[in-house]
N, C-alpha and C positions, 0 to 999 in steps of 0.2 A: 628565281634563283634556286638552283636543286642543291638541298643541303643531305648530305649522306652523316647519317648519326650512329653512332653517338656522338656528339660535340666536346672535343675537350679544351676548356677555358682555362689561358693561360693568365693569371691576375697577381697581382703588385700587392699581398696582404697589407704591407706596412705602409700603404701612402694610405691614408684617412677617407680620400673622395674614394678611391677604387674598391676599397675594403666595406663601405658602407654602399655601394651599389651593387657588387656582389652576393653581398649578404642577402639584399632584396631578392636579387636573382635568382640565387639558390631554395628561399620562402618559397618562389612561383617554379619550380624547374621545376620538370619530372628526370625521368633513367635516362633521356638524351643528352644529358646535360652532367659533364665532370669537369667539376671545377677544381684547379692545382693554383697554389699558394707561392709563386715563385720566390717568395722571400724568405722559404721556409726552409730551415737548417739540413733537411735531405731532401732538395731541390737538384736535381743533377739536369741542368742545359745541354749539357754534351751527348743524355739520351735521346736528345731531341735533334742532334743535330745543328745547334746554335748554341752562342754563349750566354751568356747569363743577363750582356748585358743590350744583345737583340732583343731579349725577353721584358728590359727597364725601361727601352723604348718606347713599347706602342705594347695596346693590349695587340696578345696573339690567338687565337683557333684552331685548334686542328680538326677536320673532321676523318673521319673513320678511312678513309682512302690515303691521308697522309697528309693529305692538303693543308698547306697553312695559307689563311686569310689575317690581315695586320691594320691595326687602328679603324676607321670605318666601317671596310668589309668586314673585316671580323663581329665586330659590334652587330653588322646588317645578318650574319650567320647567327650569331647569339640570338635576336630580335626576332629572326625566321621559325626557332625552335622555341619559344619559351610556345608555354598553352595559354595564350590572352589573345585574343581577336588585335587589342589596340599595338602591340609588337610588330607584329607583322605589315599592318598597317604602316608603323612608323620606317620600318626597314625600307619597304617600296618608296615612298615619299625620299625615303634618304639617298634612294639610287634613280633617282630623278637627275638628268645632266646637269642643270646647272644647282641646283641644292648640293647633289654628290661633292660637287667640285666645291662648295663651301664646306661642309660639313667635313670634309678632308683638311680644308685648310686650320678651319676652325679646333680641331683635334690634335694638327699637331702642334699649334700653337699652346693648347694646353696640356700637353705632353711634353714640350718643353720644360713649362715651367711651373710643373704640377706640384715640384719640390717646395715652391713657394707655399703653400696654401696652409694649412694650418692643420692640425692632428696627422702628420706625416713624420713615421721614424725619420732620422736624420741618418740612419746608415742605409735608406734606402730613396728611391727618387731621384739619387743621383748620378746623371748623364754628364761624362766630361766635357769641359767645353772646348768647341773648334774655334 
């Protein structure tokens, strides 16, 4: 998978899971890697071309051409660029046919209902329900 970087990580600061795996990320990231705070008070969606609440959905990615990658893929682009051997690793594994197709399902199951989980602002995380 050809990732064109810089990577920029779109992430959910005030859900608790998102905010504490990012952090990690950012510890191991080098200059490919720009991580934006979607919850953050001059957070503007509509620079991007989405709203605010495309962005509360699923994590998103951009890479340096425009591209946006969403929930998995994006994770598998994330995972492509950190500098750790075991990343990249996991990304290929995860784009294996029939794992992908879990690892999709599995994702947005908890993307759903990530609101639930516990150290998660309550003005954020939240996805209207259909």
């Amino acid at each position: 998978m050809t990732t064109h970087c810089p990577l920029t990580i779109f992430f959910d600061g005030a859900c608790g899971v998102c905010s504490k795996e990012m952090t990690y990320y950012r510890s191991i990231a080098d200059e490919r890697l720009i991580f934006i705070d979607i919850s953050a008070d001059d957070f503007c969606p509509q620079a991007f071309g989405k709203s605010q609440l495309d962005f509360q959905r699923e994590l998103h990615v951009c890479d340096s051409k425009g591209n946006f990658f969403t929930g998995v893929d994006a994770f598998r682009k994330l995972w492509d660029t950190l500098p750790s051997p075991f990343y990249p690793l996991l990304s290929s594994f995860t784009g294996l046919p029939g794992i992908h197709l879990a690892a999709r399902g599995g994702y947005k199951v908890f993307a759903k209902f990530r609101h639930l989980l516990p150290n998660s602002a309550k003005s954020s995380c939240q996805l209207p329900r259909h």
